[in-house]
Structure formats: C-alpha cells, structure tokens
Backbone as ProteinMPNN parsed JSONL, in Angstrom:
{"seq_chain_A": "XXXXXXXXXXXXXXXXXXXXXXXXXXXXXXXXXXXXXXXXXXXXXXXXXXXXXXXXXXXXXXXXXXXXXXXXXXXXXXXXXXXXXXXXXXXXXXXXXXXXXXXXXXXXXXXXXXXXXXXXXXXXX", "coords_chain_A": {"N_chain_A": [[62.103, 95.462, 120.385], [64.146, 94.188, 119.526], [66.035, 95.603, 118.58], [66.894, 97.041, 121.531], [67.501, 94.389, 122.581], [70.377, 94.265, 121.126], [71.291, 96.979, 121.782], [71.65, 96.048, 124.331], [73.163, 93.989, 124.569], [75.857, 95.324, 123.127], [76.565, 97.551, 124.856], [77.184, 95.564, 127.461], [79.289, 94.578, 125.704], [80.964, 97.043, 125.468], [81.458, 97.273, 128.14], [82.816, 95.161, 129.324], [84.965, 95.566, 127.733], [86.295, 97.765, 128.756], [86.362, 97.199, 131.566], [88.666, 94.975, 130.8], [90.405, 96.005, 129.543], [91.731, 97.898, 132.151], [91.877, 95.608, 133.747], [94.294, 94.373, 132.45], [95.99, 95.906, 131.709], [98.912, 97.202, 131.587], [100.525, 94.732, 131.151], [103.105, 94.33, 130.66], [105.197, 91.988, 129.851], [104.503, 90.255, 127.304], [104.347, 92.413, 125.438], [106.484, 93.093, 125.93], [107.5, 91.163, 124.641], [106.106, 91.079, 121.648], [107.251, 93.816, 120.785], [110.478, 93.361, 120.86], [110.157, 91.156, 119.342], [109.521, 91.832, 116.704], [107.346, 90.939, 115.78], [105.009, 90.929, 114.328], [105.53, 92.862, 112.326], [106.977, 91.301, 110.457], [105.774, 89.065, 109.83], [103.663, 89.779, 108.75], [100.908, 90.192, 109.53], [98.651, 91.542, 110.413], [98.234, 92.858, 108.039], [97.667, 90.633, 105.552], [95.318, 89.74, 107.282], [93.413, 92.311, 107.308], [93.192, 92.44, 104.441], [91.952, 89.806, 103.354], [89.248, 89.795, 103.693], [87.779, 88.105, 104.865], [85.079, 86.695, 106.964], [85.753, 85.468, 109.088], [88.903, 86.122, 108.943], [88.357, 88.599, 109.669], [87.608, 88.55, 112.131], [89.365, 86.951, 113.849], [91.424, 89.166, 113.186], [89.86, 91.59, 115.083], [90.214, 90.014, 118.034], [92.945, 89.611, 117.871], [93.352, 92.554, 118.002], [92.154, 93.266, 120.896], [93.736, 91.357, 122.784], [96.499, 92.056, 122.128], [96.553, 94.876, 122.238], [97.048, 97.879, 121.929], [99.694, 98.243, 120.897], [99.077, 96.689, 118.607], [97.398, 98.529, 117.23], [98.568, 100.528, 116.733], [100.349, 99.615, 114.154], [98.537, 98.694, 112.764], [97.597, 100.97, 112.094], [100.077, 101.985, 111.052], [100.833, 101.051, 108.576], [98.665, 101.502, 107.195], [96.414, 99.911, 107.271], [94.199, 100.675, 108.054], [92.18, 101.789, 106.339], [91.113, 99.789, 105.144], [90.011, 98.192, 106.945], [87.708, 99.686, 107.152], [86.63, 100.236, 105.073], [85.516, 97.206, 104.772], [83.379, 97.951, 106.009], [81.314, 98.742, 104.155], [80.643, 96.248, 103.288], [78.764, 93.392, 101.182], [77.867, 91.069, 103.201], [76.484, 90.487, 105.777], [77.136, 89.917, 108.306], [79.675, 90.208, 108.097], [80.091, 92.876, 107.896], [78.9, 93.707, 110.814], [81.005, 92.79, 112.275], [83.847, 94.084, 111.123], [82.543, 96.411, 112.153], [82.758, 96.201, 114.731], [85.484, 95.504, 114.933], [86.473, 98.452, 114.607], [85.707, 99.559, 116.824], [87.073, 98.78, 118.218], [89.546, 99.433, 117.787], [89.354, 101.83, 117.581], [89.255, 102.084, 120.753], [91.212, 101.257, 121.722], [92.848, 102.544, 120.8], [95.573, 104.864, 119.899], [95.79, 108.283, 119.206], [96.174, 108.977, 116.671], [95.559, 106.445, 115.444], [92.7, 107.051, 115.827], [92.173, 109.577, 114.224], [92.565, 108.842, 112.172], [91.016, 106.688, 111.031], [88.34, 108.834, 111.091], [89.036, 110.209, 108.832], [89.482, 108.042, 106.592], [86.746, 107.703, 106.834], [85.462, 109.898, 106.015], [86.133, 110.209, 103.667]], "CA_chain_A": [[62.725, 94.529, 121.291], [65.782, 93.367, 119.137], [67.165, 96.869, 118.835], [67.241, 96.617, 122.874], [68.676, 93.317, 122.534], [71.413, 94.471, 120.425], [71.835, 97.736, 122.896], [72.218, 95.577, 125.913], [74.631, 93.265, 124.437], [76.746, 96.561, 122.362], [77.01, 98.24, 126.093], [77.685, 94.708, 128.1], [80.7, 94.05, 125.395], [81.848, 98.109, 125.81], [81.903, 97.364, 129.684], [83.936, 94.357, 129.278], [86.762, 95.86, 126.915], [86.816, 98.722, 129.848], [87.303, 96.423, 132.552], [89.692, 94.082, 130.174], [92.051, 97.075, 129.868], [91.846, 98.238, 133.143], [92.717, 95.017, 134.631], [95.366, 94.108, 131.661], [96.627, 97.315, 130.838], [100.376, 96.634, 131.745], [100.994, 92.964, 130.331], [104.761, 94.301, 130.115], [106.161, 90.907, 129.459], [103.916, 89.975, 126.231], [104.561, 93.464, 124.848], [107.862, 93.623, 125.093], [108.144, 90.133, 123.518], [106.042, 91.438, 120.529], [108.577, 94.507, 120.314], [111.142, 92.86, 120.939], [110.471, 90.392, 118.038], [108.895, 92.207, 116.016], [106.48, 89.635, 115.1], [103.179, 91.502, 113.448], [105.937, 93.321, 111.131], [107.472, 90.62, 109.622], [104.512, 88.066, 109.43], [102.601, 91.04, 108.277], [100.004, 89.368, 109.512], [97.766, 92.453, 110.228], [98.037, 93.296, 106.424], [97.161, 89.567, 105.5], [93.921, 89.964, 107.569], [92.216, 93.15, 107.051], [93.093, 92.147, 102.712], [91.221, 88.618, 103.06], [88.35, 90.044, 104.144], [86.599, 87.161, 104.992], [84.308, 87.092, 108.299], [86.912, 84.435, 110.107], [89.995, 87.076, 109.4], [88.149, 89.792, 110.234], [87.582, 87.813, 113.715], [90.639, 87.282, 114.432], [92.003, 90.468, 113.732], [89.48, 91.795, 116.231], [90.967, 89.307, 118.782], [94.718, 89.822, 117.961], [93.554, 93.676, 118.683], [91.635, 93.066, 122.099], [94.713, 90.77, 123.278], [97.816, 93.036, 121.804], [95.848, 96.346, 122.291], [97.428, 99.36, 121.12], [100.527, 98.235, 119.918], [98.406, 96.103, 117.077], [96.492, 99.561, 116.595], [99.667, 101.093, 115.852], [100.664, 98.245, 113.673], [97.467, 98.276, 111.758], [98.051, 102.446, 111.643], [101.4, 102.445, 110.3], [100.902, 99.687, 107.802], [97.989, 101.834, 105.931], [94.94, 99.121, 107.48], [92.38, 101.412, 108.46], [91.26, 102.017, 105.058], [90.926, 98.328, 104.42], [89.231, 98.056, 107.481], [86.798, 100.751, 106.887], [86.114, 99.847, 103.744], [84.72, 96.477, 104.872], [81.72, 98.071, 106.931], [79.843, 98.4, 103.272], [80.441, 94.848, 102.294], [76.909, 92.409, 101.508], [77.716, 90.413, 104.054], [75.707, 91.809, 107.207], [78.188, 89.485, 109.549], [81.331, 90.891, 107.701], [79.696, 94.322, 108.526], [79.531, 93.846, 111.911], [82.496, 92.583, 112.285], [84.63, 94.959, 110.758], [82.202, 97.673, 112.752], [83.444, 95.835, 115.82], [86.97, 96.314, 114.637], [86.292, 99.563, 114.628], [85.197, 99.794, 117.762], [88.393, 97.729, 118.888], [90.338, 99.84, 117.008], [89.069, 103.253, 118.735], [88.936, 101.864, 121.741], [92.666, 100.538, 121.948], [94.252, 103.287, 119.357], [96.269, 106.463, 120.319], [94.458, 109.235, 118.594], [96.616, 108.9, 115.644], [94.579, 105.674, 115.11], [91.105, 107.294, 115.645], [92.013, 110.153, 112.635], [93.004, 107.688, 110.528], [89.6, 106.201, 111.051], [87.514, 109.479, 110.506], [89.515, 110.759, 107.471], [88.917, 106.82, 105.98], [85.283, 107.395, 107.08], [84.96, 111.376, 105.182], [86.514, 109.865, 101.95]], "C_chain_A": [[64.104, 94.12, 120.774], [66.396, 94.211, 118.994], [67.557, 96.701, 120.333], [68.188, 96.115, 122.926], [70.258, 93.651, 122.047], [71.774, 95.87, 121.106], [72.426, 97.117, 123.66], [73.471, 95.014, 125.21], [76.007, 94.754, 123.917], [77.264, 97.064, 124.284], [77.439, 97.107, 126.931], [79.355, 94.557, 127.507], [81.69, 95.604, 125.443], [82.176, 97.748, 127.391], [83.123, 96.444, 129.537], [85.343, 95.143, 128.724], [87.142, 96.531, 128.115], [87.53, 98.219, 130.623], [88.248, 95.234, 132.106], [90.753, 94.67, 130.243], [92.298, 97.759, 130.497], [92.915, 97.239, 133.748], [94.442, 94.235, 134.001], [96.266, 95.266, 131.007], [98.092, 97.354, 131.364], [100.916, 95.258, 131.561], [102.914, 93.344, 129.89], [105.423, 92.993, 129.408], [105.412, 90.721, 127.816], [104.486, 91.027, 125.472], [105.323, 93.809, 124.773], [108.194, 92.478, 124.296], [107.816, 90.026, 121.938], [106.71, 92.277, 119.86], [109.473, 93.869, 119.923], [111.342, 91.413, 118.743], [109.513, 90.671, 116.698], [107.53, 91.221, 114.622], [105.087, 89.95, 114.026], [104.276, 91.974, 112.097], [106.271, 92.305, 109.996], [106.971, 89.54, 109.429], [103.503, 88.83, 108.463], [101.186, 90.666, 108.453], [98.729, 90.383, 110.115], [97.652, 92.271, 108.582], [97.477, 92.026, 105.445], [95.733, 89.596, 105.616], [92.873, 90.87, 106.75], [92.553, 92.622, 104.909], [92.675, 90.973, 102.462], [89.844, 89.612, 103.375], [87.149, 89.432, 104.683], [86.38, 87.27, 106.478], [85.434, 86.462, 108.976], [88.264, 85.086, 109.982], [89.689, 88.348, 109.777], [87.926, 89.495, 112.223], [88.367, 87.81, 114.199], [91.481, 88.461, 114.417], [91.541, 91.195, 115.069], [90.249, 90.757, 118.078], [92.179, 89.328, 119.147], [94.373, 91.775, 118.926], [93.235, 93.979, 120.476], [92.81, 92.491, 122.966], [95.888, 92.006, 122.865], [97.621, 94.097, 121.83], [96.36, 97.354, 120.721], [98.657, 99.19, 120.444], [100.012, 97.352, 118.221], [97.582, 96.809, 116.619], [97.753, 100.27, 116.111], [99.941, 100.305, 114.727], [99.706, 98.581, 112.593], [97.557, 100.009, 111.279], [99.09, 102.645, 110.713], [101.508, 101.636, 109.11], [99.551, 100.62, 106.879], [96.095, 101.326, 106.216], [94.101, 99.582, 107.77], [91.353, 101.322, 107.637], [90.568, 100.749, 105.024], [89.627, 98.011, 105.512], [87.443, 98.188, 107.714], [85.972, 100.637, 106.036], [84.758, 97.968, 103.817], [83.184, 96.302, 105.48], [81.132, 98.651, 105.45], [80.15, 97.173, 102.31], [78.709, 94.451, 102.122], [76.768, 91.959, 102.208], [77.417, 90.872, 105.314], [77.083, 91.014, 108.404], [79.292, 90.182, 109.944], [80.813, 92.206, 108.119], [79.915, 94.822, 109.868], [80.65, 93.636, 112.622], [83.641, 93.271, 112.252], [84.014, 96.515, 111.589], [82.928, 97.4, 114.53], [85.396, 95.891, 115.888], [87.067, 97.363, 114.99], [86.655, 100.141, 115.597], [86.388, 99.687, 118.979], [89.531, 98.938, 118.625], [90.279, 101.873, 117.785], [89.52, 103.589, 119.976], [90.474, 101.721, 122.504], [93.782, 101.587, 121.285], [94.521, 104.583, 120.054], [95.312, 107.641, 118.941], [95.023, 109.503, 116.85], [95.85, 108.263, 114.57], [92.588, 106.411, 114.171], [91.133, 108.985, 114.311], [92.297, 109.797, 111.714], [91.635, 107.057, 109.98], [88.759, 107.241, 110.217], [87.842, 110.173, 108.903], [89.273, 109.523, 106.713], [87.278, 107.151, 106.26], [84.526, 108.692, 105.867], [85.484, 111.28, 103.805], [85.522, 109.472, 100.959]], "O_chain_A": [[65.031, 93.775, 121.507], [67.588, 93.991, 119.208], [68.659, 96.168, 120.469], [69.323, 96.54, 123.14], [71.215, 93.225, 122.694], [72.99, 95.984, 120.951], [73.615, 97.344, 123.888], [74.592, 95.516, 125.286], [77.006, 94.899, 124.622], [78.382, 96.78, 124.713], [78.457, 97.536, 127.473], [80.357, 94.458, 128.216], [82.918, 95.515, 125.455], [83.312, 98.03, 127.771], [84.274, 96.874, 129.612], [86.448, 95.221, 129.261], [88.165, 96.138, 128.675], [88.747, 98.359, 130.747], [88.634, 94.49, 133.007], [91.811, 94.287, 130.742], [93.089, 98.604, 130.077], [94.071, 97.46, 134.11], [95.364, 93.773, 134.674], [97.0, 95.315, 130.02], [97.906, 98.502, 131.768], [101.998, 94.98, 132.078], [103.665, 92.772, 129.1], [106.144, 93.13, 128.42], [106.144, 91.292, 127.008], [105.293, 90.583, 124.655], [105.584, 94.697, 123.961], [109.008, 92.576, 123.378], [108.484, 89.422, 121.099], [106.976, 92.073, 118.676], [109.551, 93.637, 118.717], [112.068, 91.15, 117.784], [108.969, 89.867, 115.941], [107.191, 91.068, 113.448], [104.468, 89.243, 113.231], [104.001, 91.567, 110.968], [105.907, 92.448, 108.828], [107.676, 88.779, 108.766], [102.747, 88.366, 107.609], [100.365, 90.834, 107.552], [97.685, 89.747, 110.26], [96.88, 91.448, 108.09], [96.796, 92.411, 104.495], [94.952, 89.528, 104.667], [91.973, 90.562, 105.968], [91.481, 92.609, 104.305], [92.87, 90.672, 101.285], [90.065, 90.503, 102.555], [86.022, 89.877, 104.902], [87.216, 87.793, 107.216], [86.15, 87.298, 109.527], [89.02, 84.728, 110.886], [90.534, 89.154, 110.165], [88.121, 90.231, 113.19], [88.486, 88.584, 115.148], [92.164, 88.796, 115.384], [92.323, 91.442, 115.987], [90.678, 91.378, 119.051], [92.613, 89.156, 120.286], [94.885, 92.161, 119.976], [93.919, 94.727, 121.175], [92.97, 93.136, 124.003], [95.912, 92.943, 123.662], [98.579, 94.733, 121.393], [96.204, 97.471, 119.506], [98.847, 99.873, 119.438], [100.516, 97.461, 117.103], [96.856, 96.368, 115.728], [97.799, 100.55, 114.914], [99.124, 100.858, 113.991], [100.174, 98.747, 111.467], [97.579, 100.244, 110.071], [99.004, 103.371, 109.723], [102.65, 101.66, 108.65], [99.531, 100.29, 105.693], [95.054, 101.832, 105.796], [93.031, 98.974, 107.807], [90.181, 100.992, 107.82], [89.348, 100.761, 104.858], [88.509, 97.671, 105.126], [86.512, 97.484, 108.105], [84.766, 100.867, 106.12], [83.713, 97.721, 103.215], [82.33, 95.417, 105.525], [80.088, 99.23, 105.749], [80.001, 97.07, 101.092], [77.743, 94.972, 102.68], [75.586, 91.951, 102.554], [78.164, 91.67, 105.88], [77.783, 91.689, 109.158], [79.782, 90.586, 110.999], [81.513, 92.594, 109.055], [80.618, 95.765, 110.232], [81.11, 94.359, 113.506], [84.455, 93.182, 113.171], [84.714, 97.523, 111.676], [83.436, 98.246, 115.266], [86.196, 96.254, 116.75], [87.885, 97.486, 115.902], [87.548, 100.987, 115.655], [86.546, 100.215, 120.079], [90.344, 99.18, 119.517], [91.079, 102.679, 118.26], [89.976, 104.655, 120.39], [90.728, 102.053, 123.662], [95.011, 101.53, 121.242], [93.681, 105.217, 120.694], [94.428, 107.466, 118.102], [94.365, 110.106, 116.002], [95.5, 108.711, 113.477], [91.897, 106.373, 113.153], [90.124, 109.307, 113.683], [92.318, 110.269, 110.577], [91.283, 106.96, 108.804], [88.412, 106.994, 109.062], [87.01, 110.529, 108.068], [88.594, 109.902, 105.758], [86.598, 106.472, 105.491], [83.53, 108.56, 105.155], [85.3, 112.133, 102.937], [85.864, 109.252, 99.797]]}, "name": "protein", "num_of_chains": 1, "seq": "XXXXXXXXXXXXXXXXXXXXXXXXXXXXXXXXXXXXXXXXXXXXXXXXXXXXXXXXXXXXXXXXXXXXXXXXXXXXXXXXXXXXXXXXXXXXXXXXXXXXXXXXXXXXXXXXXXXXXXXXXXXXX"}
C-alpha cells in the first residue's frame, strides 16, 4: 500500500511539472530579466545550494529550478553542480535523499540534454 502511495503521488507531481511547463513555458519577461542580470552567476547562488547540502537548500534549489526552468539547469550545468547534486542521493538522511532525487528529476525534466549527460556520466562514476 505505501509503495502505491508513493506511485500515485511520484506520477500526480510528474503530471503537474508537465502541465506547469506547458502552461509557463514562455515567461519571456522573467527570463530575460535573469539574463539580462545575470543574477544566479554572480550570487552564485546555485553553487551555494547544491554545497550546503542541507534538506532546506536542497528545497529550494528544487524550487528555484521548477520556477527558472532550464536556464537554472544550464546554470547548475555550466557551474560543475550535477556532481554535487548527485552525490547527495547517497547521503543518511532519507529526506535529503529524496530531495536531491527530486532535483534530479527537476533537473531532467527542465535540462537540455547537455544537462541529462552530465547527470548519467555523474551517476556511472
């Protein structure tokens, strides 16, 4: 029964992202104001996150990625963060696990394919 549970919800929160970046998938104005000011580079505030590793920055990274999509998968690509990421799905902490597997997931889901071999080559290491 709680595997189920944890199906239904896993496939309810894949539907959502779908229809999240269906119906947000051109946000032009936001995205050029993160270009534009290059705000993730010079906060570095990806690289901050995934190197705390604590459950509450791994949260919000997930969040910054769901909201800023693919340009904060590039971002977290070009900056090296996969590994870091990657690395946190065999922490002790079962939360931090999922968490960072939900990154993942975020991170797949939102990333140009550049992203997602950055992932499996961090995953075959």
């Amino acid at each position: 029964m709680h595997c189920l549970s944890r199906l239904a919800i896993s496939i309810e929160s894949e539907i959502q992202a779908w229809i999240d970046r269906e119906m947000l998938r051109y946000e032009t104005p936001t995205m050029d104001l993160v270009l534009k000011l290059k705000f993730f580079s010079s906060l570095e505030t990806t690289r901050a996150l995934a190197s705390m590793g604590s459950v509450h920055s791994v949260e919000v990274l997930c969040s910054l990625i769901r909201a800023i999509r693919s340009l904060l998968v590039d971002e977290i690509e070009s900056n090296g963060e996969i590994l870091k990421v990657i690395t946190l799905l065999n922490s002790r902490d079962l939360q931090l696990q999922v968490l960072a597997l939900e990154c993942v997931f975020e991170i797949g889901y939102f990333g140009r394919m550049g992203a997602v071999d950055a992932m499996v080559k961090a995953i075959c290491m």
